[in-house]
Each structure stands twice: as structure tokens, then as C-alpha cells.
N, C-alpha and C positions, 0 to 999 in steps of 0.2 A: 464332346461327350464320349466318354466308354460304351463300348459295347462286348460286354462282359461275355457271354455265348461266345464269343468268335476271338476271346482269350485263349479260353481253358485250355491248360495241359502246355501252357507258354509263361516264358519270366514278363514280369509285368511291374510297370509303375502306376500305383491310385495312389488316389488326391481325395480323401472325406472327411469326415467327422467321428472320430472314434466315441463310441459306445458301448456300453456292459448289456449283455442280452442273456437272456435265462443262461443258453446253452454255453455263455461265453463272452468273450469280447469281441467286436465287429468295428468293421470299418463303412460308415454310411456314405455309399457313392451315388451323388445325384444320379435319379433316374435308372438306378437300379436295386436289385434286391441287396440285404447288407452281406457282407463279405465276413465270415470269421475267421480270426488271428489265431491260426493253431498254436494251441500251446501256452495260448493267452489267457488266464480267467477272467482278468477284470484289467481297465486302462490306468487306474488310480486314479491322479491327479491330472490324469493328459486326456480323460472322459470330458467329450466334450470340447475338446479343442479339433481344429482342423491338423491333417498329419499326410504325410506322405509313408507309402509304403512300398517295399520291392518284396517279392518272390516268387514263387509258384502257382499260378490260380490252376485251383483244381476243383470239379464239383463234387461232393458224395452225401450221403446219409451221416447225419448226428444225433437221431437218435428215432425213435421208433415212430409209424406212421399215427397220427390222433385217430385213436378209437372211442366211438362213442354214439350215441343214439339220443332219438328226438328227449328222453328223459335222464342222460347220463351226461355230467361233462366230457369234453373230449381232450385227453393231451396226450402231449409229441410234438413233433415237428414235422410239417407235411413237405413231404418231396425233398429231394436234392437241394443242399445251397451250396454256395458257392464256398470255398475256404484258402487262405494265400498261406502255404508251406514256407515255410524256411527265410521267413518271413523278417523284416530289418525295417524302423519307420524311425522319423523327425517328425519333431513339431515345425507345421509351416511356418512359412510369415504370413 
């Protein structure tokens, strides 16, 4: 298993399940939060499949913290996620 935290800011190989996410496209790695593909909007036809990826895990902000109260929705993205720069994947076997 990955332990994503004690990547960041190093070149790295995951192993998940790509996914389209509001903010983007993601890479879903057991047992951790999802990883976005910079630069990626959406996976096409490879959503959903298992994939390998190489690049830069880096963590920052993608978009504003969720504002919101007991009678207002709330959106945004809460806190740092994780995202893999300069980024290169296969579909696994």
C-alpha cells in the first residue's frame, strides 16, 4: 500500500482506477484520498479502468475552501489534495 503523505514533492509510481471528478480527472489509490491528473479534464474511455501513472506528487489547493451555513449549501473543495505533475500513465493489465 502507498503512503501518499511521505511521497509528496518526490517522482512516484500509482497503481488505481482513473476517475472524472468535478474538479477533474483523478487517479483512485486504495486507501487513499484521490490524486488529480494535472492538466487532465476528464479520463474518456480509460474512466474506469485500472492504470498506472508516473510523476510529481505534489499537494495544493484546487479551488476555494466550502463556504456555507446550517441553511446554505456549501461548495468548494475542502483542504489540500494531492495532484501528480508532469504526469505519463498506461492502462494496466
Amino acid at each position: 500500500m502507498n503512503n501518499l503523505a511521505e511521497m509528496v514533492n518526490q517522482p512516484v509510481r500509482l497503481r488505481g482506477v482513473a476517475g472524472n471528478a468535478h474538479a477533474g480527472a483523478v487517479l483512485v489509490v486504495t486507501g487513499e484520498r484521490p490524486v488529480y491528473i494535472e492538466g487532465l479534464r476528464e479520463w474518456g474511455a480509460t474512466a474506469g479502468r485500472t492504470v498506472e501513472a508516473t510523476g510529481l506528487l505534489t499537494e495544493t489547493r484546487v479551488g476555494p475552501e466550502p463556504l456555507g451555513t446550517a441553511h446554505t449549501p456549501a461548495h468548494g473543495v475542502p483542504g489540500p489534495v494531492y495532484v501528480l505533475s508532469h504526469a505519463a500513465w498506461t492502462e494496466a493489465d
